[in-house]
N, C-alpha and C positions, 0 to 999 in steps of 0.2 A: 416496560423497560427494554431498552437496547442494547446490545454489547457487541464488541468488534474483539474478535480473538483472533491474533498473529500467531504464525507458524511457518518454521523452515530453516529458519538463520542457521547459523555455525559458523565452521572454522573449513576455510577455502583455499586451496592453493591462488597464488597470483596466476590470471590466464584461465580462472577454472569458472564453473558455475552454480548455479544455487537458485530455487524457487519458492517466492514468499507465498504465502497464503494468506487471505485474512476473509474469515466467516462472521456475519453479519447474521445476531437472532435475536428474536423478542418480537414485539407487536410490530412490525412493520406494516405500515400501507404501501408503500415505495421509497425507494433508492436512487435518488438522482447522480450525483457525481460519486465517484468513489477512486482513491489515489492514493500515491504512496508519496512520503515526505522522508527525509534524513535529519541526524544532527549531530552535528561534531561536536566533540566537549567545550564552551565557550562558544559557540556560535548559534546564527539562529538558524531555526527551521527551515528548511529548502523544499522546495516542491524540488520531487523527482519524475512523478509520471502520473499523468491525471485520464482518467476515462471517466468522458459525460456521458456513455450511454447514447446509446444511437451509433454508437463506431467510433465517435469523433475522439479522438484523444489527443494528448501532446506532452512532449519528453521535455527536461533539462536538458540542453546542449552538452554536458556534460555524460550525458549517457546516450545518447542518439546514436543510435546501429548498435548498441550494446542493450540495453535494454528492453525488455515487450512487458506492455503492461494486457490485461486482459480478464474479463469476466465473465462469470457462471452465473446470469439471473435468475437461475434456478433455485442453486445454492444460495445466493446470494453473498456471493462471492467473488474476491478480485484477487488477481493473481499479479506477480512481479516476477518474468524470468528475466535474470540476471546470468549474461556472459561473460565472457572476458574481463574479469573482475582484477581491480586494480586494488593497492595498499590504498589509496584514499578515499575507495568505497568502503573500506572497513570502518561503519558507524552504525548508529541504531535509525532503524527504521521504522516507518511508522506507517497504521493506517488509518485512514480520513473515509467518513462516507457522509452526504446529507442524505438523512434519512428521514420521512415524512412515516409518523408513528400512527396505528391504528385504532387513533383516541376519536372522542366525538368533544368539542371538534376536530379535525386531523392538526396536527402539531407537527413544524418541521425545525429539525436541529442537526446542528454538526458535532460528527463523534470523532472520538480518537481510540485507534488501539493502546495496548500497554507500552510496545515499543519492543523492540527484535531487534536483536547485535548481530551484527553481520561480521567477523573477522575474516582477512583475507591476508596470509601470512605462509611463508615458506616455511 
């Protein structure tokens, strides 16, 4: 079994910052993409910032020169620092990884964190 556990959220001034965490454990054989998604109440899910592994990543235009996404393959770990934080980043956030489990035979599935509130409020 797999599990993705988010960490970091709170309560932000507008203009301020805040780094998400999400740790990846269980049988793992590898972790291909791993990334962060939002969701406003009544709307659907957004990608926010994806890293395929290898360097290669890519942002929402909406967060571009504000956002760095980045990972610990060690850990197995992806990270979300988050700057210059606006009121309409204040939503839950999420993390995503495809991850190929350490079964025989190897098994690949896409997971999801619990979800992490982000508030950004004066």
């Amino acid at each position: 079994q797999v599990q993705l556990v988010e960490s970091g959220g709170g309560l932000v001034q507008p203009g301020g910052s805040l780094r998400l965490s999400c740790a990846a454990s269980g049988s793992i054989y590898k972790i291909d993409a791993m990334a962060w998604y939002r969701q406003a109440p009544g709307k659907q899910r957004e990608l926010v910032a994806v890293d395929f592994n290898g360097g290669r990543t890519n942002y929402a235009d909406s967060v571009k020169g504000r956002f760095t996404i980045s990972r610990d393959n060690a850990k197995n770990t992806v990270y979300l620092q988050m700057n210059s934080l606006k009121p309409e980043d204040a939503v839950v956030y999420y993390c995503y990884a495809r991850i190929t489990e350490d079964t025989m035979p190897l098994a690949t599935y896409d997971y999801w964190g619990q979800g992490i509130q982000v508030t950004v409020s004066s």
